[in-house]
OpenMM code with the backbone's topology and positions (N, CA, C; nanometers):
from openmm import Vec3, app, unit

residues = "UNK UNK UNK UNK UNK UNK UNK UNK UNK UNK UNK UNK UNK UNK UNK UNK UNK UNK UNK UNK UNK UNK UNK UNK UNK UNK UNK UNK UNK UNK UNK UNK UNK UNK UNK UNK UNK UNK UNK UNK UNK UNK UNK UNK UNK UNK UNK UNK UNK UNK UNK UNK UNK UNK UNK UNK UNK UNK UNK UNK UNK UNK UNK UNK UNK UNK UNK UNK UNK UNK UNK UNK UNK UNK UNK UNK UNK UNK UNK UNK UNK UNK UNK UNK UNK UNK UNK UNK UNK UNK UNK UNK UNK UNK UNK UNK UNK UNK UNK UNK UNK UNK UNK UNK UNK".split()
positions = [
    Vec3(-4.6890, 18.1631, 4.1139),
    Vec3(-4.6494, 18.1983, 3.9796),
    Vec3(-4.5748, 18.0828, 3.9143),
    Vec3(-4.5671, 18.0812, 3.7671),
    Vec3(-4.4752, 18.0070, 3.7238),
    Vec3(-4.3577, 18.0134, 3.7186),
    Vec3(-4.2887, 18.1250, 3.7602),
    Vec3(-4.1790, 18.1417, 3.7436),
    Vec3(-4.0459, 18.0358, 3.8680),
    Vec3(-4.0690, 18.0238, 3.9727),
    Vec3(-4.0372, 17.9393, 4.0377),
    Vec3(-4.0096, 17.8200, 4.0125),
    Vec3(-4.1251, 17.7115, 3.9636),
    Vec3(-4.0873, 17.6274, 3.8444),
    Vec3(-4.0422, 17.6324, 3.7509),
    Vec3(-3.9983, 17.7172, 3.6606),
    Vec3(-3.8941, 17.7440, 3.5783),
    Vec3(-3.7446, 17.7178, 3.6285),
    Vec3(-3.7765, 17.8183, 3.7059),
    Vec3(-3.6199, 17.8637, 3.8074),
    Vec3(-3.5276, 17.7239, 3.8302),
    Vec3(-3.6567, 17.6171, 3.9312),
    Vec3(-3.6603, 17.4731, 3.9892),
    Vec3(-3.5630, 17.4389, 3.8454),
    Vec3(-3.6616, 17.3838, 3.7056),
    Vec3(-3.6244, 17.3034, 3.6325),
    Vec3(-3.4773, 17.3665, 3.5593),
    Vec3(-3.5105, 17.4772, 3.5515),
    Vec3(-3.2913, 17.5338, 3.5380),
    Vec3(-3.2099, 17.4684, 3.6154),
    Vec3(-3.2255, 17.4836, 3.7223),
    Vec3(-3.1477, 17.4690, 3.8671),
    Vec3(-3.1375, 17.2818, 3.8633),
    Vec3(-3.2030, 17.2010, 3.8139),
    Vec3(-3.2271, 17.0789, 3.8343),
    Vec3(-3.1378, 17.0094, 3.8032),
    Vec3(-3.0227, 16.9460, 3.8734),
    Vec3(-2.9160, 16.8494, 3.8430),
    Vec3(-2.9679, 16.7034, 3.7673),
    Vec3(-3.1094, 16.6755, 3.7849),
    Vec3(-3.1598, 16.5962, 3.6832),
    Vec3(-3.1477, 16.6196, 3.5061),
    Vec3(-3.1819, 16.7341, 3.5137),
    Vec3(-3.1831, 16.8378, 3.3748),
    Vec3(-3.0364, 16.8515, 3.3153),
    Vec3(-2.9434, 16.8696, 3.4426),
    Vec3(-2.7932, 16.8785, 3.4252),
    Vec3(-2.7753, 16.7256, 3.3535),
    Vec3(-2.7680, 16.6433, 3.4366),
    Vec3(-2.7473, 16.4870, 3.3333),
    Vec3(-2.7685, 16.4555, 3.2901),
    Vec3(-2.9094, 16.4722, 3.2610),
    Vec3(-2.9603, 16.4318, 3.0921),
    Vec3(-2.9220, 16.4981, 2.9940),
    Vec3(-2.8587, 16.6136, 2.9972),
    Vec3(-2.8510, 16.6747, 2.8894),
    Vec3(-2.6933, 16.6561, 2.8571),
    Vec3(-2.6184, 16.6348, 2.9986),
    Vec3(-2.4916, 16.5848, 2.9596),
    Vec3(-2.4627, 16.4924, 2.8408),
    Vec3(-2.5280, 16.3620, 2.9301),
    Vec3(-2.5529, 16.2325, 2.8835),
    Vec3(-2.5625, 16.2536, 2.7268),
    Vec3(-2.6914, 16.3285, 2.6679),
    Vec3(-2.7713, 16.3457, 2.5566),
    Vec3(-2.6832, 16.4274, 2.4548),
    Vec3(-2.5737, 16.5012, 2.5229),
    Vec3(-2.5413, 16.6144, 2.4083),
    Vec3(-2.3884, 16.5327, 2.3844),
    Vec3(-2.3641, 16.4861, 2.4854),
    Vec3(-2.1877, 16.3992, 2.4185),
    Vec3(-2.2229, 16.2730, 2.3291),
    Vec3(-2.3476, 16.2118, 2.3777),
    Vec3(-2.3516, 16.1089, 2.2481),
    Vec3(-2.3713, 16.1943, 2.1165),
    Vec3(-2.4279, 16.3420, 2.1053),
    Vec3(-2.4958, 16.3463, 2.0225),
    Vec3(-2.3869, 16.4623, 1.9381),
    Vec3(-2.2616, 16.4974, 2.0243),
    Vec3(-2.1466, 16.5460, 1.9639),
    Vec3(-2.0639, 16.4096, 1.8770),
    Vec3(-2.0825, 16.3422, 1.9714),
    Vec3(-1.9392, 16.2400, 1.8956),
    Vec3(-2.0229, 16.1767, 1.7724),
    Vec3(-2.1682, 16.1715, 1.7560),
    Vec3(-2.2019, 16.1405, 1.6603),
    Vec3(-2.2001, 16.2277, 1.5363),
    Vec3(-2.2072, 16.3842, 1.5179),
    Vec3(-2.2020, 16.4480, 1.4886),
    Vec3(-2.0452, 16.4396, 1.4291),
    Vec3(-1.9256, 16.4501, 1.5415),
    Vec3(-1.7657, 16.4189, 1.4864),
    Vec3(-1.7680, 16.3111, 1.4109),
    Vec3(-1.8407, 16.1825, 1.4274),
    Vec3(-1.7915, 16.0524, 1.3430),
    Vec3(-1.8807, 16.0825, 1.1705),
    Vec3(-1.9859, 16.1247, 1.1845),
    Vec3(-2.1145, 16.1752, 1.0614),
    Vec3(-1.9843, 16.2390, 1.0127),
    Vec3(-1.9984, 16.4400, 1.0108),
    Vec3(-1.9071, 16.4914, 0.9870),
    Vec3(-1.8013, 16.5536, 0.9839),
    Vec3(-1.7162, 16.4472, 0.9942),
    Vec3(-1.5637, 16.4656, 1.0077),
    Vec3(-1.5060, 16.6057, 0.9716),
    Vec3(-1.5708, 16.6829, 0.8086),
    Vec3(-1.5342, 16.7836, 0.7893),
    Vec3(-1.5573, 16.8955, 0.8550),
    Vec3(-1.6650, 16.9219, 0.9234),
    Vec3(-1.7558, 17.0096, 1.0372),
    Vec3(-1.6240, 17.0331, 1.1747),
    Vec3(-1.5837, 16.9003, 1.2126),
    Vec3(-1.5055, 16.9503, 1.3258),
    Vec3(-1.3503, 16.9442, 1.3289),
    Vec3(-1.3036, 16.9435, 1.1799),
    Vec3(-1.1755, 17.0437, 1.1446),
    Vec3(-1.1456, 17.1741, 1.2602),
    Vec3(-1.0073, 17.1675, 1.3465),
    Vec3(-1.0140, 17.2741, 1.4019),
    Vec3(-1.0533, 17.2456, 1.5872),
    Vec3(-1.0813, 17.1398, 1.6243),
    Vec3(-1.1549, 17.1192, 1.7330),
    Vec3(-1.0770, 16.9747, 1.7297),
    Vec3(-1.0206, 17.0277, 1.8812),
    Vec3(-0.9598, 16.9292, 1.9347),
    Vec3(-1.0396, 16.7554, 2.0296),
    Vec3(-1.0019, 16.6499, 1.9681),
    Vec3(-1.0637, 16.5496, 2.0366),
    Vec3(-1.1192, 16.5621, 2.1472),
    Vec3(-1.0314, 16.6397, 2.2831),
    Vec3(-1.0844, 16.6626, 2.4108),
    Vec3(-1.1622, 16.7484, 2.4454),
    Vec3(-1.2069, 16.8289, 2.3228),
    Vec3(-1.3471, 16.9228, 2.3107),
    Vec3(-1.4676, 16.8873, 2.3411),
    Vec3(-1.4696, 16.7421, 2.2340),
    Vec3(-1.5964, 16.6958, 2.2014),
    Vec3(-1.6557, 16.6295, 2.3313),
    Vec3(-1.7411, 16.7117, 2.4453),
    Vec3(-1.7699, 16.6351, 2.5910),
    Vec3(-1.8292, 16.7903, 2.5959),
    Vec3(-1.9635, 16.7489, 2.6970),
    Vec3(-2.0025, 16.8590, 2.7549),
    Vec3(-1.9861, 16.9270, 2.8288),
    Vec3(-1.8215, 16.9561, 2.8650),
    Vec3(-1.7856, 17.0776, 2.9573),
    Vec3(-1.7947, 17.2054, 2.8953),
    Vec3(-1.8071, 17.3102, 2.9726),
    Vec3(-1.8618, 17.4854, 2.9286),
    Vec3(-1.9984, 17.4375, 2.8618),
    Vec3(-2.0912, 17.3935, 2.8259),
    Vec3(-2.2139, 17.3560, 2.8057),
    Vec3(-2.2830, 17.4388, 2.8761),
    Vec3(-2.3473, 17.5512, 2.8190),
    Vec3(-2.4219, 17.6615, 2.9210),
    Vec3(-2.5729, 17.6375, 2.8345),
    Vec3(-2.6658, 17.6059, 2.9240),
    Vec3(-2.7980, 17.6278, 2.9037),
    Vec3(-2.8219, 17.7553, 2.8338),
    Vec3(-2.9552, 17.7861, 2.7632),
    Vec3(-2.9430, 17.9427, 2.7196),
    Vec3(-3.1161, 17.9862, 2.7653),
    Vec3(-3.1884, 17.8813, 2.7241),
    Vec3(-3.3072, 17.8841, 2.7762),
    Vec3(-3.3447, 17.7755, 2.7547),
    Vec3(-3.5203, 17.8022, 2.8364),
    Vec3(-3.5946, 17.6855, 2.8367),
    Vec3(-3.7606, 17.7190, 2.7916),
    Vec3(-3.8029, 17.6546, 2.6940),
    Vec3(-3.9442, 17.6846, 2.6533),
    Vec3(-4.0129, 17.5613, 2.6698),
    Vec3(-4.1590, 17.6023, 2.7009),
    Vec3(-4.2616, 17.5050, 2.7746),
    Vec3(-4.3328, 17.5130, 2.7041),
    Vec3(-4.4299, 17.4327, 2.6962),
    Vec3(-4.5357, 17.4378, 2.5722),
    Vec3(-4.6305, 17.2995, 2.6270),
    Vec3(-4.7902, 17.3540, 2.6381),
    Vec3(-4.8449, 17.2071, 2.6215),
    Vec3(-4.8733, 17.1116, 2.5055),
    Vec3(-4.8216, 16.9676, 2.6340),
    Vec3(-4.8006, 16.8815, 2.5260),
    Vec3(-4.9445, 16.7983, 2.4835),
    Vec3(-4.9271, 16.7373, 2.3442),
    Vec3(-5.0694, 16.6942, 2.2707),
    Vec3(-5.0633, 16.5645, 2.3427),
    Vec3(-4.9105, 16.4861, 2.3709),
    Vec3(-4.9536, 16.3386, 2.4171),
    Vec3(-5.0201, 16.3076, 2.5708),
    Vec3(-5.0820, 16.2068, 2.5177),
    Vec3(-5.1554, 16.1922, 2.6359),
    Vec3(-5.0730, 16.1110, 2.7493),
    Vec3(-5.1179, 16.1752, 2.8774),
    Vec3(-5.0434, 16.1566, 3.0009),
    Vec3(-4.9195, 16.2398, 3.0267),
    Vec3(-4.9489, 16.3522, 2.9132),
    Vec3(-4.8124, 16.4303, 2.9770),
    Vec3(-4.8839, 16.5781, 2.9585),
    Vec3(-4.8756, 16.6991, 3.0737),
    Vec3(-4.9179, 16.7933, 3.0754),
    Vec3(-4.8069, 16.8917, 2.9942),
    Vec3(-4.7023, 16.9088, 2.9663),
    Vec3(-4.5644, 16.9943, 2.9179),
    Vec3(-4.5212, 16.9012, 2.8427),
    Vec3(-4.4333, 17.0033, 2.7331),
    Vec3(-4.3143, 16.9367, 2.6775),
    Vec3(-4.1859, 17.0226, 2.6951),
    Vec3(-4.1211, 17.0528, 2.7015),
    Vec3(-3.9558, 17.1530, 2.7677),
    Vec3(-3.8789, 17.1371, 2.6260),
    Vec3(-3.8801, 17.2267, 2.6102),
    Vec3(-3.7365, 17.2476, 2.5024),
    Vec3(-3.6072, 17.3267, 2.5653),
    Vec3(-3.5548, 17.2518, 2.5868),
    Vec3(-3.3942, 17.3465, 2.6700),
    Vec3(-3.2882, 17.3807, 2.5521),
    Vec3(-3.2481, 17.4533, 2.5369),
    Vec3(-3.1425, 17.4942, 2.4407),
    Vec3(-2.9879, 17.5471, 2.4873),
    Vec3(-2.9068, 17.4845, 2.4557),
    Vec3(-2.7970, 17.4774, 2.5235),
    Vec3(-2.6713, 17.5084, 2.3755),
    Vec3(-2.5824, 17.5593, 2.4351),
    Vec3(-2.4494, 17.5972, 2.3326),
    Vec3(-2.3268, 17.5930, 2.3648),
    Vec3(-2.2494, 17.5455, 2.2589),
    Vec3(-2.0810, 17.5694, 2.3463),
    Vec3(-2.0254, 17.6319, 2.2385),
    Vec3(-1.8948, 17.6744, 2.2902),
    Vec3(-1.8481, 17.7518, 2.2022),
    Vec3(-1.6638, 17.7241, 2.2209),
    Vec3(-1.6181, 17.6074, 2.1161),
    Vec3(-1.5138, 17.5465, 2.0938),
    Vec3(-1.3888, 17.6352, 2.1151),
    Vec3(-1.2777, 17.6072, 2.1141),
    Vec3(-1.1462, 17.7205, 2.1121),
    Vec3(-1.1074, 17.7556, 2.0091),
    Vec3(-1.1653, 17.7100, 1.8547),
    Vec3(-1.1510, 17.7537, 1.7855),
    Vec3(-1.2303, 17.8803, 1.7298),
    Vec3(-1.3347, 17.9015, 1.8078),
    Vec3(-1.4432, 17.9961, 1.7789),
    Vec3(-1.5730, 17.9373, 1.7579),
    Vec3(-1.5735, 17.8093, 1.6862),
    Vec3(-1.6676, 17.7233, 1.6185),
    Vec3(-1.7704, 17.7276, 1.7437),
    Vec3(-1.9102, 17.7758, 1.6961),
    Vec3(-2.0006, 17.7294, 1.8356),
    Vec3(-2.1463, 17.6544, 1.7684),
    Vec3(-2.1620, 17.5668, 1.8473),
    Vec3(-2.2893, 17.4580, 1.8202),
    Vec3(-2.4006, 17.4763, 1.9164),
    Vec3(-2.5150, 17.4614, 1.8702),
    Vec3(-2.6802, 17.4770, 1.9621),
    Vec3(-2.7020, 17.3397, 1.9724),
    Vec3(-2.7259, 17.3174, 2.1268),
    Vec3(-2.8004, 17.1876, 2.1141),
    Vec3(-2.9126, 17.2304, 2.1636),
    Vec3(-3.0482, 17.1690, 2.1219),
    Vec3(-3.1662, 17.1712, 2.1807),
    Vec3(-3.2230, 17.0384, 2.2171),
    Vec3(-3.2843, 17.0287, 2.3501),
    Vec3(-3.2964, 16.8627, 2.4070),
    Vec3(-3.4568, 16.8845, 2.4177),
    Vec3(-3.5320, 16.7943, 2.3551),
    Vec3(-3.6571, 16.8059, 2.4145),
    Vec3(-3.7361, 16.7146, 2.4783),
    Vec3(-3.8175, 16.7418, 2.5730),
    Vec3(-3.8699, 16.6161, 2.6563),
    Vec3(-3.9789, 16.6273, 2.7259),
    Vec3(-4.0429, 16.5861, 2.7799),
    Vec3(-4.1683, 16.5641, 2.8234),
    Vec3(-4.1418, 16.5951, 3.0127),
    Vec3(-4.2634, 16.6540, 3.0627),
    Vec3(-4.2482, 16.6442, 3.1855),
    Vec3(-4.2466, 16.5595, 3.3065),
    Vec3(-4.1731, 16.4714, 3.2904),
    Vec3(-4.0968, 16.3708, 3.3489),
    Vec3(-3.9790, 16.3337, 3.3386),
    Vec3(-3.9389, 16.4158, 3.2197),
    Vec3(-3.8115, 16.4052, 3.1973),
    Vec3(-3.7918, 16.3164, 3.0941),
    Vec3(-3.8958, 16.2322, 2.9616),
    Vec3(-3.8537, 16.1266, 2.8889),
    Vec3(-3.8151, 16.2086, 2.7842),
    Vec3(-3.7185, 16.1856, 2.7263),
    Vec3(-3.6577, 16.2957, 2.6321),
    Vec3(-3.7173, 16.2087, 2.4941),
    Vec3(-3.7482, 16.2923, 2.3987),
    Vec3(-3.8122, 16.2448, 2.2941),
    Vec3(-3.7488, 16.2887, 2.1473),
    Vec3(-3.6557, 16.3981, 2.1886),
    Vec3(-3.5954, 16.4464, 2.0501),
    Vec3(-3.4355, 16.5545, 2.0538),
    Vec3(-3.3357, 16.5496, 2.0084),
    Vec3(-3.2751, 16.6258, 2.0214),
    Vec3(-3.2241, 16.7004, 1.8801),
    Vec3(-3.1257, 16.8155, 1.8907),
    Vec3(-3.1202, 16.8532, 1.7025),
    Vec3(-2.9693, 16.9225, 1.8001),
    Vec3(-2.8593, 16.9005, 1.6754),
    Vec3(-2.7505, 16.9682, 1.7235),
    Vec3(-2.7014, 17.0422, 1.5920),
    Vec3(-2.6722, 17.1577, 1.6201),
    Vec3(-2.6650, 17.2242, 1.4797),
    Vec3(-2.5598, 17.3138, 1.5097),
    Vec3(-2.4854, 17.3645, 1.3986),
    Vec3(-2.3861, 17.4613, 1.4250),
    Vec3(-2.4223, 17.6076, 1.3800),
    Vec3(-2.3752, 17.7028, 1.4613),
    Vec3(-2.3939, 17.8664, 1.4431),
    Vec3(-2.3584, 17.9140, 1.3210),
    Vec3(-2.4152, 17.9445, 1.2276),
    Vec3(-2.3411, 18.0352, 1.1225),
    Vec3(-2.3216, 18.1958, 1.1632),
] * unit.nanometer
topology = app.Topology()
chain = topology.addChain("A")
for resn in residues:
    res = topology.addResidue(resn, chain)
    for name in ("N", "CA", "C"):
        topology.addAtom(name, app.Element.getBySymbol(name[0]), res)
């Protein structure tokens, strides 16, 4: 079944660091862009600790030499209440090709 491979790529400490890696550059860019957005949220926030995965969607991919593309979607949720979606997307090998970080209304 597929489900096992799913399970695998949750479970994957590869998956864990890239998305680390991917979501703190892509917070502090977000804090330096807009400054007004993270009013309320302390400097030592902005890092991917409490970073909880939420899911993961698969989809075949059109480029060639890659069978999948993974969209993982991940969220935190600041001490001020403030909570942000990151979604990382990437190819099955892991080359990440796109990310979007957006905040919850």
């Amino acid at each position: 079944m597929f489900i096992e491979p799913i399970y695998k790529l949750w479970k994957s400490e590869k998956l864990k660091i890239i998305a680390i890696a991917n979501f703190e550059k892509s917070v502090l860019n977000w804090a330096k862009e807009c400054p007004e957005e993270v009013i309320g949220i302390a400097d030592n926030e902005l890092n991917a600790e409490n970073l909880k995965l939420n899911s993961i969607n698969i989809t075949e991919s059109q480029k060639q030499c890659f069978i999948y593309n993974i969209e993982a979607r991940y969220s935190k949720t600041f001490s001020n209440g403030k909570k942000i979606i990151y979604i990382l997307k990437f190819c099955d090998d892991f080359d990440v090709f796109d990310d979007v970080l957006y905040t919850e209304n």
